[in-house]
C-alpha positions as a printed NumPy array, in Angstrom:
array([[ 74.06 ,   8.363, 105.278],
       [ 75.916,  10.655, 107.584],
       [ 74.035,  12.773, 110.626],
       [ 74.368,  16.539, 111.047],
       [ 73.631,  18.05 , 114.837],
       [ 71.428,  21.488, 114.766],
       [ 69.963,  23.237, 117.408],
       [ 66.71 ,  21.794, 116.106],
       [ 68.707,  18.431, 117.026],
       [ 70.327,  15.437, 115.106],
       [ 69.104,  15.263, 111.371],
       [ 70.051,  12.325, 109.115],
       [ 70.871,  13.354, 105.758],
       [ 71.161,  10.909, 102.53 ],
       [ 73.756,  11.158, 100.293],
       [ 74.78 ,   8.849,  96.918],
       [ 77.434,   6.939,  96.408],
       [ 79.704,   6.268,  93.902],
       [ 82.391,   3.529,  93.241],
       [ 84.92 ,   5.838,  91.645],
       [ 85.094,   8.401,  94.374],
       [ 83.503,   9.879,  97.322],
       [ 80.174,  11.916,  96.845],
       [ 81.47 ,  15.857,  98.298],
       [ 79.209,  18.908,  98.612],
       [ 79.899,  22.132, 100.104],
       [ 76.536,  22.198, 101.735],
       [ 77.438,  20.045, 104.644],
       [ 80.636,  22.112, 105.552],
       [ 78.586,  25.378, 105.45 ],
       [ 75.727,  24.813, 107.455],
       [ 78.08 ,  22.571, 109.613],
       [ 80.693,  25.087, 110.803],
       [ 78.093,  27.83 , 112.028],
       [ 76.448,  24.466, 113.836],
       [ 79.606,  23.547, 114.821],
       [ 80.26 ,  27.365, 116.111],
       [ 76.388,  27.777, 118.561],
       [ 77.592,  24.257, 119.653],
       [ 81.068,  24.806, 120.791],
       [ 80.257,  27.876, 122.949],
       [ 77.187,  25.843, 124.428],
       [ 79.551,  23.074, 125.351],
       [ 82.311,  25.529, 126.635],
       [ 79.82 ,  27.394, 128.871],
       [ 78.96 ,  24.036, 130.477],
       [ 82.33 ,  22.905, 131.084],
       [ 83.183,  26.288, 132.734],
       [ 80.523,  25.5  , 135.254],
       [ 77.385,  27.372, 133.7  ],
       [ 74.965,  24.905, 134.497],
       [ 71.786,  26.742, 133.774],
       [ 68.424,  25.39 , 132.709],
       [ 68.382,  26.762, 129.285],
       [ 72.257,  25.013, 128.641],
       [ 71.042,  21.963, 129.687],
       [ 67.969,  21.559, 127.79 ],
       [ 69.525,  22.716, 124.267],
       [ 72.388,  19.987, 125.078],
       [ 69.494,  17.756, 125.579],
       [ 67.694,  18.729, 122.055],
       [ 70.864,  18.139, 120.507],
       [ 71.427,  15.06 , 121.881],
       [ 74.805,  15.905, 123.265],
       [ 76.656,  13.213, 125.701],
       [ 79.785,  12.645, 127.399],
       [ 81.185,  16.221, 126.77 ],
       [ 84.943,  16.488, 127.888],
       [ 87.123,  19.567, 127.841],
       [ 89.402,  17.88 , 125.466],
       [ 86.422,  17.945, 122.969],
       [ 85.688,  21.694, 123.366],
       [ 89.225,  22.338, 122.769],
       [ 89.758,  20.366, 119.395],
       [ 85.853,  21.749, 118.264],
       [ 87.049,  25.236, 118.652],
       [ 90.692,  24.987, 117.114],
       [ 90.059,  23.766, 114.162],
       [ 87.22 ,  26.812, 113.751],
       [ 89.405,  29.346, 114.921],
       [ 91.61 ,  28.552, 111.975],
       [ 89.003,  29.077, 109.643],
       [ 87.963,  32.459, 111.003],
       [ 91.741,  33.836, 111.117],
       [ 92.054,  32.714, 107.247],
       [ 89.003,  34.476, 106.662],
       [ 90.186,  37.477, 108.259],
       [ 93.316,  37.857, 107.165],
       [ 92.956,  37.116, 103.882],
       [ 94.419,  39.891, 101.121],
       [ 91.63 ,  42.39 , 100.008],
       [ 92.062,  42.647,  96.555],
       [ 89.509,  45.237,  94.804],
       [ 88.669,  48.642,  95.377],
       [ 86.031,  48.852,  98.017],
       [ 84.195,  52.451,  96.605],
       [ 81.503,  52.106, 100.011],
       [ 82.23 ,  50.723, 103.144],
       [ 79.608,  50.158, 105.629],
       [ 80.432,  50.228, 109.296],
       [ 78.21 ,  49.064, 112.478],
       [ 78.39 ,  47.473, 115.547],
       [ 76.111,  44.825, 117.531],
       [ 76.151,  44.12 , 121.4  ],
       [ 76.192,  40.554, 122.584],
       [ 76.13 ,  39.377, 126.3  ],
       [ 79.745,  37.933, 127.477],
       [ 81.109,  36.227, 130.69 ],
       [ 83.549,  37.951, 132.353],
       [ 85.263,  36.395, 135.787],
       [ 81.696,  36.538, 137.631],
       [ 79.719,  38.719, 135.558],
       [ 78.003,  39.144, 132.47 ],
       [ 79.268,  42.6  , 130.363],
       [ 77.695,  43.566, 127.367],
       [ 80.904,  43.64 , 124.479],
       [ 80.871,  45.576, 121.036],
       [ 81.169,  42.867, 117.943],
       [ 82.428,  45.912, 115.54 ],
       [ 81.585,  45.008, 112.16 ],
       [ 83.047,  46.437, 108.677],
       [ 81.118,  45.655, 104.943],
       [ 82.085,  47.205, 101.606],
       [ 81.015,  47.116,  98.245],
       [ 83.705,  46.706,  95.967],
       [ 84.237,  48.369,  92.378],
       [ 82.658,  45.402,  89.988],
       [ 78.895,  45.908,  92.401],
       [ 79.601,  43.009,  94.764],
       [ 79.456,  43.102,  98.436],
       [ 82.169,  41.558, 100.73 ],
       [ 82.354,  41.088, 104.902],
       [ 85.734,  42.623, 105.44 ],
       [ 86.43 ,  42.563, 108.976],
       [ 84.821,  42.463, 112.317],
       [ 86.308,  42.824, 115.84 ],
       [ 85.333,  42.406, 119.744],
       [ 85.449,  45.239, 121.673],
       [ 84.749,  47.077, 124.72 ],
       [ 82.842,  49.176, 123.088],
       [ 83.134,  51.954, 120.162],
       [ 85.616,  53.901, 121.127],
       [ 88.212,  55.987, 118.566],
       [ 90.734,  53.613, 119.051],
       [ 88.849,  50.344, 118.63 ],
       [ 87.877,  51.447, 114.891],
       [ 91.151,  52.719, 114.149],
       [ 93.265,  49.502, 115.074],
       [ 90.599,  47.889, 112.791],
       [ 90.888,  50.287, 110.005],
       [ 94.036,  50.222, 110.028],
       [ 94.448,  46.2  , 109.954],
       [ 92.085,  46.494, 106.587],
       [ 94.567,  49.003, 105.041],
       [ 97.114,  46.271, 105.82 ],
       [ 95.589,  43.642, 103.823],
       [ 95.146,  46.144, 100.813],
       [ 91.436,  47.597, 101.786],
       [ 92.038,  51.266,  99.189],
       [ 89.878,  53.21 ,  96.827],
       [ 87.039,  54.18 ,  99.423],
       [ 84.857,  56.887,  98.567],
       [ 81.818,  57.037, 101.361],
       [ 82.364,  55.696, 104.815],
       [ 78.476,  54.791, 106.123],
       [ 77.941,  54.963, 109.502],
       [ 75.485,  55.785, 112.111],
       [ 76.601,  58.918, 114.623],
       [ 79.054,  57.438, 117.091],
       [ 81.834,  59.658, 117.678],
       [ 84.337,  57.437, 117.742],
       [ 83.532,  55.481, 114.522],
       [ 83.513,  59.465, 112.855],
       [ 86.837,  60.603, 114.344],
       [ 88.781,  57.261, 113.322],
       [ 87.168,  57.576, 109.555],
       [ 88.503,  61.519, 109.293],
       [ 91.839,  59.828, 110.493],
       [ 92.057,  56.906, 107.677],
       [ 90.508,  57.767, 105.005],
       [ 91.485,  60.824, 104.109],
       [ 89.708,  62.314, 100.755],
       [ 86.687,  59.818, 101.421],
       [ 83.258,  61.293, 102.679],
       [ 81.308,  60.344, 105.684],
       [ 77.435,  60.143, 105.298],
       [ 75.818,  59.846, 108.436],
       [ 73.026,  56.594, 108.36 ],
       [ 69.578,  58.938, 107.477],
       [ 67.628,  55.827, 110.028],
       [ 69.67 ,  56.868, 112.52 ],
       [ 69.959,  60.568, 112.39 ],
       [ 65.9  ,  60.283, 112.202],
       [ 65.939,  58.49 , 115.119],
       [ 68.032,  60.61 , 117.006],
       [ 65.51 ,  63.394, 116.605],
       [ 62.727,  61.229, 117.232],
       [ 65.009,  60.271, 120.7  ],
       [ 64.19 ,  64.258, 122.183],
       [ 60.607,  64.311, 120.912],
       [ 57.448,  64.135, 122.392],
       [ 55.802,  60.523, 121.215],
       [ 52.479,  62.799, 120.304],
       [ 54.714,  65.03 , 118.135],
       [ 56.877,  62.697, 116.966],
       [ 54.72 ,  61.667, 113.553],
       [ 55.138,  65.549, 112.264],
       [ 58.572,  66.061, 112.869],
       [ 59.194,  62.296, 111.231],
       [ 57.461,  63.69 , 108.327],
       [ 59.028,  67.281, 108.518],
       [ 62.624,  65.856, 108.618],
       [ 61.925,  62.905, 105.767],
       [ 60.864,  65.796, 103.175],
       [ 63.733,  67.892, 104.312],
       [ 66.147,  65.102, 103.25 ],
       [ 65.444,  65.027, 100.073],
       [ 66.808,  68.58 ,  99.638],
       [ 69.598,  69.859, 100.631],
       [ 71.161,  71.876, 104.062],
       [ 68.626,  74.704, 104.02 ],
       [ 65.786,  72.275, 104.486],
       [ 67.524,  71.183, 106.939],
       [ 68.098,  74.107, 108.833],
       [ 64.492,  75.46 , 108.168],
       [ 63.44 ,  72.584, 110.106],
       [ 66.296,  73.054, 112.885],
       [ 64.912,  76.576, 112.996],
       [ 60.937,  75.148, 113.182],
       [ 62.147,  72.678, 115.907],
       [ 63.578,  75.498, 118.141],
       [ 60.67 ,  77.6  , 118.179],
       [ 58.378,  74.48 , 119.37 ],
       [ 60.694,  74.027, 122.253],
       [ 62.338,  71.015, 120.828],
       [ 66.521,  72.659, 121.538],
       [ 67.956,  69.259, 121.465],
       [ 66.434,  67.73 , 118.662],
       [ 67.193,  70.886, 117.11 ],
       [ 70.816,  70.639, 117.841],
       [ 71.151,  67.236, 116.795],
       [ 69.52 ,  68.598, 112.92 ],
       [ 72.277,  71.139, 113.066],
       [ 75.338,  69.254, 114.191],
       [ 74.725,  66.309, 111.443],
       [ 73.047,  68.096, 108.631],
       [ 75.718,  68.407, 105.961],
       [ 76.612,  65.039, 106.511],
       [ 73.127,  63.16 , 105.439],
       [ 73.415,  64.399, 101.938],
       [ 76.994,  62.937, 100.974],
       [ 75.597,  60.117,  99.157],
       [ 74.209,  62.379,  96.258],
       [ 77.674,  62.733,  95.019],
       [ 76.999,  59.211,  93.264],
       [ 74.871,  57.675,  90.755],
       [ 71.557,  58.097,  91.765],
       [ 70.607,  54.335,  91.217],
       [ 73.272,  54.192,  94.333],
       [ 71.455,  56.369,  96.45 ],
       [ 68.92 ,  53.803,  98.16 ],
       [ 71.884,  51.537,  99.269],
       [ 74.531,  54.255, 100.338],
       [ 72.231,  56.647, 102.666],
       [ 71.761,  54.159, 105.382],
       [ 73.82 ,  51.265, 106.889],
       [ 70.775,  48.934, 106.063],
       [ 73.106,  46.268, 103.915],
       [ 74.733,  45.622, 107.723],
       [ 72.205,  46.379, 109.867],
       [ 70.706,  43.   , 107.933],
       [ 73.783,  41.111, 108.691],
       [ 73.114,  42.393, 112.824],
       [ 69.526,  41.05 , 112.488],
       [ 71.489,  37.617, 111.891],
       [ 73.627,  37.573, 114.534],
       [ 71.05 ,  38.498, 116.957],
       [ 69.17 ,  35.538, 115.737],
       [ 72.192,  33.035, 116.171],
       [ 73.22 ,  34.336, 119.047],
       [ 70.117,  34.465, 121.207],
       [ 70.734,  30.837, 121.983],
       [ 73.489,  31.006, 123.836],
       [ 72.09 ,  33.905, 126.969],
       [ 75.61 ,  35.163, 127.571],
       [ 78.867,  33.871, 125.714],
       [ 81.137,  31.976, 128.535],
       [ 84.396,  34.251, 126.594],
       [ 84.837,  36.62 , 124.089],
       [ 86.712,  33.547, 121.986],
       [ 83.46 ,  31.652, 121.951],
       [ 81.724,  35.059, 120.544],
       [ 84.299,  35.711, 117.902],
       [ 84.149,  31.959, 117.137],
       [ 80.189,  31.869, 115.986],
       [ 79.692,  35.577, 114.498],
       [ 82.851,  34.584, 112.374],
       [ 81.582,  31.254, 111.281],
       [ 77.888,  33.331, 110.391],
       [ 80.09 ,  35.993, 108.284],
       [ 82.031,  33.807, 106.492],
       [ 78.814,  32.17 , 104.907],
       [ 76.941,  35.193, 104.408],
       [ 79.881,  36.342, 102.667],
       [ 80.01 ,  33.186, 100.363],
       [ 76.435,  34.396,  99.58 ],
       [ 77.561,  37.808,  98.656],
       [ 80.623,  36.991,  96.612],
       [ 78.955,  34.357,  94.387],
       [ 75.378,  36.067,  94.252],
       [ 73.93 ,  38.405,  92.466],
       [ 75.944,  41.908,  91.782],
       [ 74.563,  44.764,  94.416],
       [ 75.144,  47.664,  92.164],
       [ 75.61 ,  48.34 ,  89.056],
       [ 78.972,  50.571,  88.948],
       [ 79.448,  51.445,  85.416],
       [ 78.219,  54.507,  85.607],
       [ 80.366,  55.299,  88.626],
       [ 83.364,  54.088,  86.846],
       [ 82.192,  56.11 ,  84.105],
       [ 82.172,  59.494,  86.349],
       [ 85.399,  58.934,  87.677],
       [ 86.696,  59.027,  84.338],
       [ 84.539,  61.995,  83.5  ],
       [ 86.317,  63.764,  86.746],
       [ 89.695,  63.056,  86.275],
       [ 89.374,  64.29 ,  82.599],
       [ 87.833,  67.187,  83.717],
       [ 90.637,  68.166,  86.122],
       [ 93.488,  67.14 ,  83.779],
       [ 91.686,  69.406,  81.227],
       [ 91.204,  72.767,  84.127],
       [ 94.859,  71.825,  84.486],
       [ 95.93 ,  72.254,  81.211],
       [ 94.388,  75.602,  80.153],
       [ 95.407,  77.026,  83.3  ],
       [ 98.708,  75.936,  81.876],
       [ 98.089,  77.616,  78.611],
       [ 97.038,  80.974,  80.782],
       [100.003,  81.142,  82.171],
       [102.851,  80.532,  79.633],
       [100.427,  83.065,  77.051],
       [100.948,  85.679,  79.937],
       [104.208,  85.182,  80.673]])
């Protein structure tokens, strides 16, 4: 028997037992340390004096006692350890797509409560499975944020990207043209639909939707066409915003088609977001960004234990199979260009 504390409170769990050895699963330690994580920032908010209602009563449902500093201190060093391992361990494959987003989470700061950027970085690597590659607290999104993190990934071997997927943040697009050079940048299509939507009319806002879906699945002069359209029914900024991101919507059409569904939006993240949110909305505001870092780390590290031992997200033989086609191709231009030029000479 051993007992496992929740925030749905204690549970006893059952486990056999054998005269040889000790019975060991890695189910306890997974579901544990993200426990482990919502608990240690609920305990450190109450030791730093924020003695709210809503603190109390989830201490209460977990059936939490005698709390000392000394506790909160031991909880969250031995999790911090595990979330520095995970993030600095060596990235070893190719990452062909890499997925970028942030989420916003509530955090103490002296007196007040600031909203702070939890910057978060996915890829899918070059054998079709998907890996959490690094995440960061932040500010917000500025240039320089993404580009200290970029550049950390390049450190531990992140190489080979092809599309950086993003939504329309400036700084996340100026810090991608500045590391990756040669990759692409394919603006999220959710988001670039939504920032339309954002200078419509809500009682013109189902035609345009529809206008600007159809447009996407050709190519810029759709998207101008509509650009155009939008002007004339008074619509300027929504108009602009076609404009300024329409040859960037389209990048992901440079890759196998089965690819496409995956690589136009940041959906595969935006997923991992809807998790945090979840977690997180226990704890109102975290009492420091440690306590943050400590619980979205603890939720990445299993959902990438999920990914990495799951099933494969795309298939990328026949992307393997058109780099080999391209680099052929070129080696081939290269050579009877060669040929031109000694039989003229």
């Amino acid at each position: 028997m051993r007992t496992l504390l929740t925030k749905l409170g204690e549970l006893t769990l059952e486990k056999p037992e054998f005269r040889e050895k000790s019975f060991e699963t890695a189910v306890f330690e997974k579901y544990s340390r993200v426990e482990k994580a919502l608990i240690n920032a609920i305990l450190e908010s109450y030791i730093q004096g924020v003695s709210t209602r809503k603190v109390r009563h989830i201490m209460e449902k977990m059936g939490i006692k005698g709390v000392s500093a000394e506790t909160v201190s031991h909880l969250g060093k031995a999790l911090d350890e595990q979330v520095n391992e995970f993030l600095s361990r060596p990235i070893e494959q190719p990452i062909v797509y890499l997925i970028v987003d942030a989420v916003y989470v509530k955090v103490r700061h002296h007196c007040r409560v600031v909203n702070m950027a939890v910057l978060i970085i996915a890829g899918v690597r070059e054998d079709g499975y998907r890996e959490i590659l690094g995440i960061q607290v932040a500010d917000s999104e500025i240039e320089g944020f993404w580009l200290s993190l970029f550049e950390d990934l390049k450190t531990r071997g992140l190489h080979g990207v092809q599309l950086v997927i993003s939504d329309g943040h400036k700084g996340i697009q100026k810090a991608v043209q500045t590391s990756f050079l040669g990759a692409s940048w394919q603006m999220c299509q959710v988001h670039f639909l939504r920032a339309i939507l954002r200078n419509i009319p809500r009682k013109h806002q189902f035609k345009v939707s529809f206008l600007v879906k159809s447009a996407l699945n050709g190519n810029e002069d759709r998207l101008s066409e509509v650009a155009e359209k939008l002007e004339r029914m008074g619509f300027q900024k929504a108009a602009d915003t076609v404009e300024l991101f329409m040859f960037d919507v389209g990048n992901y059409r440079d890759f196998p088609i089965e690819h496409w569904k995956r690589i136009r939006t940041t959906n595969m993240v935006e997923r991992v977001n809807a998790e945090i949110k979840r977690r997180t909305k226990v704890v109102a505001a975290f009492p420091s960004p440690g306590s943050l870092m400590r619980l979205i780390g603890s939720i990445l590290i299993d959902i990438n234990e999920d990914w990495v031992t799951g099933n494969r997200y795309l298939n990328m033989a026949e992307f393997l199979d058109k780099q080999i086609f391209d680099t052929e191709s070129k080696f081939c231009s290269s050579a009877e260009s060669t040929d031109v030029s000694i039989a003229d000479y």
